[in-house]
C-alpha positions in Angstrom: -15.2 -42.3 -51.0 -13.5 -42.0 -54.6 -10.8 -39.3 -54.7 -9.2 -38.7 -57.9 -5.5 -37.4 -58.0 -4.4 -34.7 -61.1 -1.1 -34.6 -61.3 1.2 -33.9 -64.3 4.5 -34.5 -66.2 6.1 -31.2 -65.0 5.6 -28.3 -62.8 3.0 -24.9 -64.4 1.1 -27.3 -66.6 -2.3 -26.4 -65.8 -3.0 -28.1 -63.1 -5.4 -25.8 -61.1 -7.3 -25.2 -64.1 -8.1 -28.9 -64.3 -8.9 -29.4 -60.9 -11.1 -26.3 -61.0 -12.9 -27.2 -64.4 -13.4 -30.6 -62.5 -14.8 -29.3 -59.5 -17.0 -26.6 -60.8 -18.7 -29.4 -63.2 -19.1 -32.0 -60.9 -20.3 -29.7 -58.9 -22.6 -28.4 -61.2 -23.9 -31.9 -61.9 -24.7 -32.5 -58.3 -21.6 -34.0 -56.3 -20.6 -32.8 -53.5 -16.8 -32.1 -53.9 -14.1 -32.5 -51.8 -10.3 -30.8 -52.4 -6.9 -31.3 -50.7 -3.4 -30.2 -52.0 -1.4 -32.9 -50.1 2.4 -31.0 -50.4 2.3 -26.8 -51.0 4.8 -24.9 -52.2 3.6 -21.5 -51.8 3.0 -21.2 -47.8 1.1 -18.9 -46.4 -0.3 -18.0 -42.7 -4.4 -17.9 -42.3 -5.2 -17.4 -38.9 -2.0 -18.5 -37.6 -2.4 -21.5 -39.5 0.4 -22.8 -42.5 -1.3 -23.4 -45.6 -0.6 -22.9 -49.3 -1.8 -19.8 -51.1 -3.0 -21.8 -54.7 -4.6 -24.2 -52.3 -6.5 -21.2 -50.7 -7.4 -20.0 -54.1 -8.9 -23.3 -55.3 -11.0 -23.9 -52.7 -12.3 -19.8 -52.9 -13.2 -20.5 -56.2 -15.0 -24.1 -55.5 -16.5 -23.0 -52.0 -15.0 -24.6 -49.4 -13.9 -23.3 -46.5 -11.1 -26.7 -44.9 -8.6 -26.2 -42.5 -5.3 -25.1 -44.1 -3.4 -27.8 -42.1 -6.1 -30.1 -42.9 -6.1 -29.3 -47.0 -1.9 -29.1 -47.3 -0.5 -31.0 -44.4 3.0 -30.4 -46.1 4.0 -27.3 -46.2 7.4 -26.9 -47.8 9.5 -24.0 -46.6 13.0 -24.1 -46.1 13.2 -24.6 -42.7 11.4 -27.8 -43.9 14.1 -28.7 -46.7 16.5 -28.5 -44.0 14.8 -31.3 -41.4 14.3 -32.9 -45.0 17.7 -33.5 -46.2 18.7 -34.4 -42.7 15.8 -37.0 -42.4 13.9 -35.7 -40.0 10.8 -35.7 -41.5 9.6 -39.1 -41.3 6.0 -40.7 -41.9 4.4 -37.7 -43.9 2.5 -39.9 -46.3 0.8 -41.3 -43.5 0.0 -37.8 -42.4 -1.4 -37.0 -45.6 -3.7 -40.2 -45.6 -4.8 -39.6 -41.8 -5.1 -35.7 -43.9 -7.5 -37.0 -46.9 -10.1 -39.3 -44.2 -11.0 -35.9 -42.6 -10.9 -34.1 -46.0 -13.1 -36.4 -47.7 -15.5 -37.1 -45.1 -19.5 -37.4 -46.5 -17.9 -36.3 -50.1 -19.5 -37.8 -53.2 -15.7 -37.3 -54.6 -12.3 -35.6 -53.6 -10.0 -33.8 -55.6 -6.3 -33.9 -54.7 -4.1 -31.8 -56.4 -0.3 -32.8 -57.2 2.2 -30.1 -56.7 5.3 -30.0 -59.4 6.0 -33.5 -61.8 5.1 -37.2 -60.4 8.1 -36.9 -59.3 8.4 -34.2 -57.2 9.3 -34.7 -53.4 10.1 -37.9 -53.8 13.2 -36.5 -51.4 11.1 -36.6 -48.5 8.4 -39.5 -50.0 5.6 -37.0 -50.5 5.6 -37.8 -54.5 3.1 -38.0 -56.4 3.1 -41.9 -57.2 3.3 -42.7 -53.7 0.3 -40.9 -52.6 -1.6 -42.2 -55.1 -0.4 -45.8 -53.7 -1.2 -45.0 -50.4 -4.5 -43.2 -50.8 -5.5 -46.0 -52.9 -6.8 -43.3 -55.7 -7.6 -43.0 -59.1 -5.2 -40.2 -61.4 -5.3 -38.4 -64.0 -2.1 -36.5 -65.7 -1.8 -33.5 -67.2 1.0 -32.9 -69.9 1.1 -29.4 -71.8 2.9 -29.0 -75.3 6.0 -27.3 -74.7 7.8 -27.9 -78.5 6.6 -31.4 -77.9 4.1 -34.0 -75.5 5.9 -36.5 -73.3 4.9 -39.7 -74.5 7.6 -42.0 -73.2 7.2 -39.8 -69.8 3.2 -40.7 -70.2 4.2 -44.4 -71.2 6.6 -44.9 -67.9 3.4 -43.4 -65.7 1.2 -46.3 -67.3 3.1 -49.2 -66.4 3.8 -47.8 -62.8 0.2 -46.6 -61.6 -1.2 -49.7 -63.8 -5.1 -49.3 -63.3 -5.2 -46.3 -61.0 -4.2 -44.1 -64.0 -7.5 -43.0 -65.8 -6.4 -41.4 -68.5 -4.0 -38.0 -69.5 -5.5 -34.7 -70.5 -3.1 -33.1 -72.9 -2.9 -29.7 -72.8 -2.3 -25.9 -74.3 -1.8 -27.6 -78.0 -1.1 -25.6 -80.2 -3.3 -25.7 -84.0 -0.2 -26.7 -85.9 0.2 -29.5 -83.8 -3.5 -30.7 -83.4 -2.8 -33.0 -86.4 0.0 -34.7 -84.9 -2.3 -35.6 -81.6 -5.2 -36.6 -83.3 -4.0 -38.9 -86.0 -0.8 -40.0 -84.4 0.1 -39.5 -80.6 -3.3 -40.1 -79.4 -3.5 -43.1 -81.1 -0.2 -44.4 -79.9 -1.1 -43.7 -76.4 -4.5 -45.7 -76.7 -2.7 -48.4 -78.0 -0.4 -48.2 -74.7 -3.7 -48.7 -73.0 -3.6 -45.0 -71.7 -6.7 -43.5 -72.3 -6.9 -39.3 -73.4 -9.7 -38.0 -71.9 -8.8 -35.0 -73.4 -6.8 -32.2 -75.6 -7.3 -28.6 -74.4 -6.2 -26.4 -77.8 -4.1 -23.2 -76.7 -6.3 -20.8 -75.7 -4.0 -16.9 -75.6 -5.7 -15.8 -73.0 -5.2 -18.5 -70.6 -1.3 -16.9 -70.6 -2.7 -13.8 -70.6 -1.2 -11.1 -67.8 -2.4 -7.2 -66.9 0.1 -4.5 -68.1 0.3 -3.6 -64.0 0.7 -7.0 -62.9 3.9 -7.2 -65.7 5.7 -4.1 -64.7 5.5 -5.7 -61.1 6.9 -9.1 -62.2 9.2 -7.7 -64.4 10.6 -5.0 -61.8 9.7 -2.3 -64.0 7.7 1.0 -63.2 4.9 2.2 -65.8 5.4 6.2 -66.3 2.2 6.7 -68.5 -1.1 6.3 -69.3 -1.2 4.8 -65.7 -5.2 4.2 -66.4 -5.0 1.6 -68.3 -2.4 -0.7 -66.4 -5.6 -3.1 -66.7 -5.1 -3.7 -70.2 -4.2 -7.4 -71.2 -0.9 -8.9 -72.9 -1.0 -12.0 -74.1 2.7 -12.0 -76.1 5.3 -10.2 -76.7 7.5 -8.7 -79.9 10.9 -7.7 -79.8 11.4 -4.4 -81.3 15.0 -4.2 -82.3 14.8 -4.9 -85.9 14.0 -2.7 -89.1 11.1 -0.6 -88.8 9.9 -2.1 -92.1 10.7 -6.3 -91.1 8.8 -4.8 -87.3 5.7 -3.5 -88.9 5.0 -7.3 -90.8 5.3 -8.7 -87.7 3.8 -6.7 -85.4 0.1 -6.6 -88.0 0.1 -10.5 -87.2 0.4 -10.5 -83.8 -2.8 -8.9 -81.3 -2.3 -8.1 -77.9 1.6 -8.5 -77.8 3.6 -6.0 -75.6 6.5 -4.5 -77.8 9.9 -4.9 -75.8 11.7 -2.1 -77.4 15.2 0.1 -76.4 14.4 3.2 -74.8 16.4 5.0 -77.7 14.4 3.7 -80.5 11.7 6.1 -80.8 11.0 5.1 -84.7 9.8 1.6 -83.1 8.4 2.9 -80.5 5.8 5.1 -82.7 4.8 2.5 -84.6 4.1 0.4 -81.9 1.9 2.9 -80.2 0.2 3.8 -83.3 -0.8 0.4 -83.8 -2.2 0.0 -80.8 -0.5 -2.3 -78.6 -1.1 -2.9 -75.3 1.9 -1.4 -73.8 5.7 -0.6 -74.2 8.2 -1.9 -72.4 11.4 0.1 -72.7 14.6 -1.4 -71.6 17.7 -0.2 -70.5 16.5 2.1 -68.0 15.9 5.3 -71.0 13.1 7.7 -70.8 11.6 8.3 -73.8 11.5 11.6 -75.8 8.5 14.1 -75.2 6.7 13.1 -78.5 5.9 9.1 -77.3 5.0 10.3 -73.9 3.0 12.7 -75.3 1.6 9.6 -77.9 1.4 7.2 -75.5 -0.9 9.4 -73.1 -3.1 10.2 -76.3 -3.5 6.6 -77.3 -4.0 5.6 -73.4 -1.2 2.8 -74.2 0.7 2.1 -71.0 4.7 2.5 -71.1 6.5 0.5 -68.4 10.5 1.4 -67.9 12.6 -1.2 -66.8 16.5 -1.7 -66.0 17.7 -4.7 -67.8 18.8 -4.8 -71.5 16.2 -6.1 -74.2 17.3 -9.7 -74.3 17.1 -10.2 -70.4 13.5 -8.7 -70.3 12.5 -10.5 -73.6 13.5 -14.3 -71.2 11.9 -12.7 -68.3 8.7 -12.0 -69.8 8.9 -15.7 -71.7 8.8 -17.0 -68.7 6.2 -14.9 -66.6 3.7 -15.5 -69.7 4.0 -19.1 -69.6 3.9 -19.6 -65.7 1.5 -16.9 -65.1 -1.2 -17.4 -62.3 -4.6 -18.2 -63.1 -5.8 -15.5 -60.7 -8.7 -13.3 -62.9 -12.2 -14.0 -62.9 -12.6 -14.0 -66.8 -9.7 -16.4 -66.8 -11.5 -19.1 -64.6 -14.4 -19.2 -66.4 -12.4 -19.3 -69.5 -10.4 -22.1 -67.6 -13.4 -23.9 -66.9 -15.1 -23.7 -70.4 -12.0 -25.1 -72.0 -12.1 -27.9 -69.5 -15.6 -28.8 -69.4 -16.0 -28.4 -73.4 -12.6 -30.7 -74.1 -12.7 -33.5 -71.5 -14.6 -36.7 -71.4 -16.8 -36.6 -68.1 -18.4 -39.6 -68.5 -15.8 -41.7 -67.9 -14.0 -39.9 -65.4 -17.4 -40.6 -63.6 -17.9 -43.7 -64.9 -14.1 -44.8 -63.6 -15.1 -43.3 -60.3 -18.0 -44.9 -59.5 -20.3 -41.5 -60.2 -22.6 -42.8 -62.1 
């Protein structure tokens, strides 16, 4: 039974996506898919059984209905880190291979998903290159642009999985940099012998978050318009310069939620005429009567949070780029992007699929 392995160079790099664009396709052409998330970091109970919540989710989305113990044998909580560090937690590779023979079991293929970098849990021998050694399993590695690709990281993975390593998907490039991948890094890598199945181009809405799911994450509370906390932000501006220098930026930039002091109503107003998606005021200040009064008109959402503008604007960074791929119009964006940008015939091809 082939089983193929996505992993990738660091932790929120898209790696359910893949998986999911994988298995929704194959599917699609007529395997019957398997899943397993050997080590999970998010646990949850189901039916008094430990699993791991993204796990769940994945195999929601594809179908299948394994036993959480069965899907993510490793569970890691921190009662586990504890028997960890004090090597008590022996044999758990063998526990995920005993794991992967029930899991893929009369499956045309399995899909086992990484969890972190290659590296991770290499404390406790649950990384990623030695599960792929002792499964015996083909990989594939995701690495996402952030200011650059990893190509000596991509390079090192090469010469230590060999012929197990199938190729790299980069992902979330950016159009400035597309250039640079085409006619340069790809190359290079090909040259390495490490094949690129694939270059998913940033797509904003794969970052994309709901003005209620922000305040939430960012500890905030929205006091307005509270009927459209399902509009979508996909960036952010920072509202603390000149109204004039504010305005040129803010006409380039759709869907971005304004991060603005809760005393600069001339900012404010221009945001909310302009129709962004939703203010978030810092500081812990109401606004004045006249952008409450706007906002509720315009049916843009104001969210009120404690923290000063810089500490919300690094917040809010990070929430957009580690943001859950949770909604239903972000799956099957997910899964276009994948199945439009990544060569499937020689994944199949490498696996044996025909």
């Amino acid at each position: 039974m082939p089983g193929l392995y996505i992993g990738s160079t660091t932790g929120y790099s898209g790696k359910n996506m893949i998986v999911m664009g994988l298995g929704l396709r194959l599917q699609k052409d007529g395997f019957n898919v398997g899943y397993m998330k050997p080590v999970g970091a998010m646990p949850v109970e189901i039916d008094g059984k430990l699993g791991d919540d993204d796990a769940l989710f994945v195999q929601d989305v594809l179908g299948l209905d394994g036993n959480p113990e069965d899907v993510t044998p490793v569970v890691v909580t921190q009662d586990f880190k504890v028997k960890a560090f004090s090597g008590k937690m022996k044999g758990l590779v063998d526990t995920i291979a005993e794991k992967y023979e029930i899991v893929s079991k009369d499956r045309d293929i399995t899909l086992v998903a990484g969890s972190g970098s290659m590296y991770s849990g290499k404390y406790c021998d649950t990384d990623a290159i030695t599960v792929i050694k002792k499964l015996g399993v083909k990989a594939v590695i995701i690495d996402r642009f952030e200011k650059e690709l990893k190509y000596d990281y991509l390079a090192v993975m090469k010469e230590t999985l060999g012929d197990q390593l199938i190729g790299v998907v980069l992902n979330d490039v950016p159009p400035h940099f597309m250039d640079e991948v085409n006619q340069l890094l790809a190359p290079f890598l090909e040259k390495r012998g490490i094949k690129v199945l694939g270059v998913i181009p940033r797509d904003p809405l794969m970052g994309a978050i709901k003005v209620g799911d922000l305040a939430d994450r960012l500890g905030g509370k929205i006091i307005s318009a509270h009927n459209k906390a399902d509009r979508v932000v996909e960036s952010f501006l920072i509202g603390t310069m000149q109204v004039e220098n504010f305005m040129t930026h803010f006409r380039k930039k759709k869907n971005s939620a304004i991060i603005v002091g809760g005393d600069r109503s001339d900012v404010q107003l221009v945001a909310l005429e302009g129709d962004c998606p939703c203010l978030v005021l810092t500081g812990n200040l109401y606004p004045n009567d006249i952008i409450l009064t706007r906002s509720e008109v315009l049916e843009t959402p104001i969210i009120m949070v404690r923290e000063d503008t810089y500490s919300v604007a690094k917040k809010m960074d990070s929430i957009l780029s580690r943001h859950k791929l949770r909604d239903a119009i972000k799956i099957k964006q997910g899964s276009d992007l994948v199945s439009d940008n990544i060569d499937f015939q020689h994944i199949k091809k490498e696996l044996g699929l025909g």
